[in-house]
C-alpha positions in Angstrom: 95.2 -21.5 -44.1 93.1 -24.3 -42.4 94.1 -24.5 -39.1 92.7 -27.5 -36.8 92.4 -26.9 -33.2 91.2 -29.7 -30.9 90.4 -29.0 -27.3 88.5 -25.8 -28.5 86.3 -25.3 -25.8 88.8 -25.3 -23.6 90.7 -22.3 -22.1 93.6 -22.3 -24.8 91.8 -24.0 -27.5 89.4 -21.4 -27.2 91.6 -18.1 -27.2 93.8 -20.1 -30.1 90.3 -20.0 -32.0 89.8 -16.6 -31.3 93.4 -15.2 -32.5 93.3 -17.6 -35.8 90.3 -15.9 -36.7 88.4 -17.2 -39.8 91.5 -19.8 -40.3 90.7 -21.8 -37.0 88.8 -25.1 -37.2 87.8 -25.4 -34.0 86.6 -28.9 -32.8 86.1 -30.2 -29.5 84.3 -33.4 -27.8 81.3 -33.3 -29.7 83.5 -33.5 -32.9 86.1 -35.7 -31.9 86.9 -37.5 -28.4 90.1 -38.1 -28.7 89.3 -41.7 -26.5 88.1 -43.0 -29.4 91.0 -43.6 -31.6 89.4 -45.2 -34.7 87.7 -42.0 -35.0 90.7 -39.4 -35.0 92.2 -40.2 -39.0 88.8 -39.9 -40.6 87.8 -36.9 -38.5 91.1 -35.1 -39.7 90.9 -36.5 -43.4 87.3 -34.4 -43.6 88.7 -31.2 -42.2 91.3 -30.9 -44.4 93.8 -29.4 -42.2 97.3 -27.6 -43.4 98.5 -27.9 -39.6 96.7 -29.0 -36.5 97.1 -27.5 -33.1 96.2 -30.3 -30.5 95.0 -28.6 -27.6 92.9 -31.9 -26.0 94.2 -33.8 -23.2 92.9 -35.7 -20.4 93.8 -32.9 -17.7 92.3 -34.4 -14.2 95.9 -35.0 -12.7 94.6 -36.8 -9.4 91.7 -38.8 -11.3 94.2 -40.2 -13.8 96.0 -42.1 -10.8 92.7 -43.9 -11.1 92.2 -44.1 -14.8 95.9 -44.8 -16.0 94.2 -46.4 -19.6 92.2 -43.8 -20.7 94.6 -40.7 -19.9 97.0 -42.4 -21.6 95.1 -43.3 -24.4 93.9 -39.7 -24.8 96.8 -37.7 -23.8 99.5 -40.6 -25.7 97.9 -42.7 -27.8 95.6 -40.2 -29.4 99.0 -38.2 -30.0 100.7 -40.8 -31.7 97.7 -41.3 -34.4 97.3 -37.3 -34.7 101.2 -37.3 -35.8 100.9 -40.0 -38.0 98.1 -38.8 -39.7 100.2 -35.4 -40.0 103.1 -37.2 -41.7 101.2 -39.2 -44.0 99.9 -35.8 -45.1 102.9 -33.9 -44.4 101.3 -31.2 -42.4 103.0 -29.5 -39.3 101.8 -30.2 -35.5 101.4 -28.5 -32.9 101.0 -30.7 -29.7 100.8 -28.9 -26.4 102.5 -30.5 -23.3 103.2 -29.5 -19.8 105.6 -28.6 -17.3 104.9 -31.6 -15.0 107.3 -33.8 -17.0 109.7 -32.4 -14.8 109.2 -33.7 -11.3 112.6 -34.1 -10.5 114.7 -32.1 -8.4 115.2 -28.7 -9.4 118.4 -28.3 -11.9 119.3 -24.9 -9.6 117.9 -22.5 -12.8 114.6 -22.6 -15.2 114.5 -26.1 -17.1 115.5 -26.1 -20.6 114.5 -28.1 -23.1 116.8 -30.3 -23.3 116.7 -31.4 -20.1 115.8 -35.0 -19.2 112.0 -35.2 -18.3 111.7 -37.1 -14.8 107.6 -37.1 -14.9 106.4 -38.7 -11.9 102.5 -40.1 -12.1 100.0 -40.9 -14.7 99.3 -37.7 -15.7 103.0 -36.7 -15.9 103.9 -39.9 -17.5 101.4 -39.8 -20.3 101.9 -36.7 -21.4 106.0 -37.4 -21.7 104.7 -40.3 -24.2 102.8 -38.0 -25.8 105.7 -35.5 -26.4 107.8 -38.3 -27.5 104.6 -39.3 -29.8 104.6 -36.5 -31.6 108.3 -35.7 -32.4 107.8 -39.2 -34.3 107.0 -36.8 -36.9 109.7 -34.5 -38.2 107.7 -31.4 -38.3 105.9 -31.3 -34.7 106.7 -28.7 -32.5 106.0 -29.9 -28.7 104.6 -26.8 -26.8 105.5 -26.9 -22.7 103.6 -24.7 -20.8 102.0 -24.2 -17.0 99.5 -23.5 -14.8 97.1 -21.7 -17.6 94.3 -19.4 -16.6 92.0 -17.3 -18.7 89.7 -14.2 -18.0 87.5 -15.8 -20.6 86.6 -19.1 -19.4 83.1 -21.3 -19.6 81.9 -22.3 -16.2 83.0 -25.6 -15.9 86.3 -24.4 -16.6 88.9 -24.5 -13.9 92.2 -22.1 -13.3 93.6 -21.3 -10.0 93.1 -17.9 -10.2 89.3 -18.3 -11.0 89.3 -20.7 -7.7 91.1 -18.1 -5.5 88.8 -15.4 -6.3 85.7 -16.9 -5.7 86.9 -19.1 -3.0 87.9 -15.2 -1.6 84.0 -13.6 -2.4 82.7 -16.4 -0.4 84.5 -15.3 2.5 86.7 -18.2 2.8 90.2 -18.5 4.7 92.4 -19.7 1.8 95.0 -22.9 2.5 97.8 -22.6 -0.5 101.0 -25.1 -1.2 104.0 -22.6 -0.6 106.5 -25.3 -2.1 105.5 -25.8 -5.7 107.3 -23.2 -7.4 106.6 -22.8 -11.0 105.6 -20.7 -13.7 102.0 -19.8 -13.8 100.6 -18.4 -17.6 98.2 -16.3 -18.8 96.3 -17.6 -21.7 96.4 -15.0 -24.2 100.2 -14.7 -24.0 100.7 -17.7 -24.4 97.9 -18.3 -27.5 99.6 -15.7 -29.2 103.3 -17.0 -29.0 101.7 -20.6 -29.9 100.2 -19.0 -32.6 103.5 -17.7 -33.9 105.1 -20.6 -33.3 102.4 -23.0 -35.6 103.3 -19.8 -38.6 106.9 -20.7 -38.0 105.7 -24.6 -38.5 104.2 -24.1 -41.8 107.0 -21.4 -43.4 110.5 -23.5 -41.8 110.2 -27.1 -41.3 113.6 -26.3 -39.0 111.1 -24.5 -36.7 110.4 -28.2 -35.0 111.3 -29.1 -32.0 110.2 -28.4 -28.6 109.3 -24.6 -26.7 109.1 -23.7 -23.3 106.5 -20.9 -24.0 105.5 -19.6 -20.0 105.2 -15.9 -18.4 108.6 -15.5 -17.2 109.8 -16.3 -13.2 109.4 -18.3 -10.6 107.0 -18.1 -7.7 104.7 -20.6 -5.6 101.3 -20.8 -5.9 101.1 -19.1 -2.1 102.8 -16.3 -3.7 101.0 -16.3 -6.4 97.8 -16.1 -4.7 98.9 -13.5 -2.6 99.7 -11.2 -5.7 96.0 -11.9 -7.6 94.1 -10.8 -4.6 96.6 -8.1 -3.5 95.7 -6.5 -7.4 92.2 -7.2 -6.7 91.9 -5.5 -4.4 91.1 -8.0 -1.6 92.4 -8.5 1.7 92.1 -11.9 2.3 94.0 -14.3 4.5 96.2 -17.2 2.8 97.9 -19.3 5.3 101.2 -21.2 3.4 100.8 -24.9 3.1 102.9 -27.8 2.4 103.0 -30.2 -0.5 102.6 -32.9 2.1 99.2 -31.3 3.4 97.8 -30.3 0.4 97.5 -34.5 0.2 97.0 -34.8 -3.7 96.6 -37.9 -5.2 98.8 -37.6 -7.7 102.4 -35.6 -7.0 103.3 -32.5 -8.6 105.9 -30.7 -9.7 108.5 -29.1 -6.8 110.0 -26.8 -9.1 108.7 -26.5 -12.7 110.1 -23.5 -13.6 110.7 -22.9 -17.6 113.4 -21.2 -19.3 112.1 -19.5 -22.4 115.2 -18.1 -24.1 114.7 -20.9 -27.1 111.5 -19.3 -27.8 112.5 -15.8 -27.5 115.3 -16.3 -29.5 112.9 -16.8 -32.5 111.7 -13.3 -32.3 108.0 -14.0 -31.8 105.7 -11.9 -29.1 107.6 -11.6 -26.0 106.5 -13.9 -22.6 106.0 -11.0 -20.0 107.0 -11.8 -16.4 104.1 -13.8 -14.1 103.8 -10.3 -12.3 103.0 -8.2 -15.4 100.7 -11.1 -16.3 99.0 -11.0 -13.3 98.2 -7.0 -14.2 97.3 -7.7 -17.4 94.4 -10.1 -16.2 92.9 -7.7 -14.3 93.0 -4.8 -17.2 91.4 -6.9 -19.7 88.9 -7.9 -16.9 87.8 -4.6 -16.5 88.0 -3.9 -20.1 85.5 -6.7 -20.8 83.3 -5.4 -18.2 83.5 -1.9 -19.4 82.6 -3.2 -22.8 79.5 -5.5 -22.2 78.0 -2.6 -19.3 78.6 -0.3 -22.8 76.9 -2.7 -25.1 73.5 -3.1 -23.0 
């Protein structure tokens, strides 16, 4: 199987590549920018692909309030050539999304997935075109998901718990938004139920549709930070701040909360809860270090 994954130097992109193995087609920038639409259907035509996982998006939420064109042209347009290139071919896609298409107020319980979107911002907005972009094409399965972070990241890659811990080592007095409550992920739990999820694709075209596909629970990001130093080990302070001080320029979410009983329903890997996630971080952390002080 020749599986295309876009965005592949990115956090999820990368770990998708990983868990595919020798199947993955991993392409990134340098391959394909997405910006550049004329580009995308000849790209794909070479590869070959029997189902593409687009991971790419243009992800600077406050800089898109600024550049409204090309986030939408990357994270909507881009989508909407990608899943007609898929249907012309008749080849499954995978196209990741996010959980800021609901910035609504909260439905009192996890959102489904058939709840009405309410995306407030460019960000939000483009990537609720690009969800409606791809289900154009009857055999896309739209991939919500929130607040990634990976213990195997490039430098210029940024996750909140990366940003907590260093902001922590240097001995800084952390300021974090206590209410945001949402759903923060792990990357390879969430690779590895995507990756399930693009099998389903290419054995059931009744597998299409869209997944909520987060660790489990709700918690703010204050709590959240608490909880990743508390397992690290470090007793730093973390004074609660509003939505309203934080200042962003583009808004966020107020409760983003998934339900992911659809997915589970399906029988693939189980989403742990953010807690266990959390643990899990750490353990592989230390594994990896374990390994490479081995290896030298």
């Amino acid at each position: 199987m020749r599986v295309v994954i876009t965005g592949a130097e990115g956090q999820l992109g990368g770990e998708l590549c990983r868990q595919f193995g020798a199947e993955a087609i991993g392409i990134d920038l340098n391959a394909l920018d997405l910006a550049q639409l004329e580009a995308i259907e000849p790209t794909l035509d070479r590869l070959r692909p029997d189902i593409i996982i687009n991971c790419a998006a243009y992800t600077n939420v406050d800089r898109a309030e600024a550049e409204p064109e090309k986030c939408f042209r990357v994270n909507a347009e881009a989508v909407d050539v990608i899943a007609g290139f898929c249907e012309k071919k008749n080849r499954p896609l995978v196209q990741i999304s996010t959980d800021y298409v609901f910035c609504g107020s909260s439905p009192g319980r996890p959102w489904r997935e058939d709840d009405e979107p309410r995306p407030r911002g460019v960000y939000a907005s483009s990537k609720w075109v690009g969800e409606r972009n791809a289900l154009k094409h009857p055999r896309s399965i739209v991939v919500r998901t929130c607040g990634l972070y990976a213990r195997r990241a490039l430098e210029q890659h940024r996750n909140f718990v990366r940003a907590i811990l260093r902001k922590a080592e240097d001995g800084q007095v952390l300021r974090v938004v206590a209410d945001q409550c949402c759903c923060p992920t792990y990357v390879p739990h969430a690779a590895r139920a995507i990756e399930f999820l693009s099998r389903m694709a290419i054995l059931q075209a009744a597998a299409a549709g869209i997944y909520h596909v987060v660790n489990t629970g709700g918690v703010s990001w204050y709590e959240f930070a608490q909880t990743v130093l508390a397992t690290a080990g470090m007793k730093t302070v973390v004074e609660p701040i509003s939505t309203e001080e934080y200042a962003a320029a583009a808004p966020r979410p107020g409760y983003s909360v998934l339900d992911v009983g659809k997915y589970h329903r399906l029988g693939g890997p189980v989403m742990p809860p953010w807690s266990e996630a959390v643990r899990q971080y750490f353990s592989d952390c230390e594994k990896r270090r374990a390994y490479e002080e081995n290896a030298i």
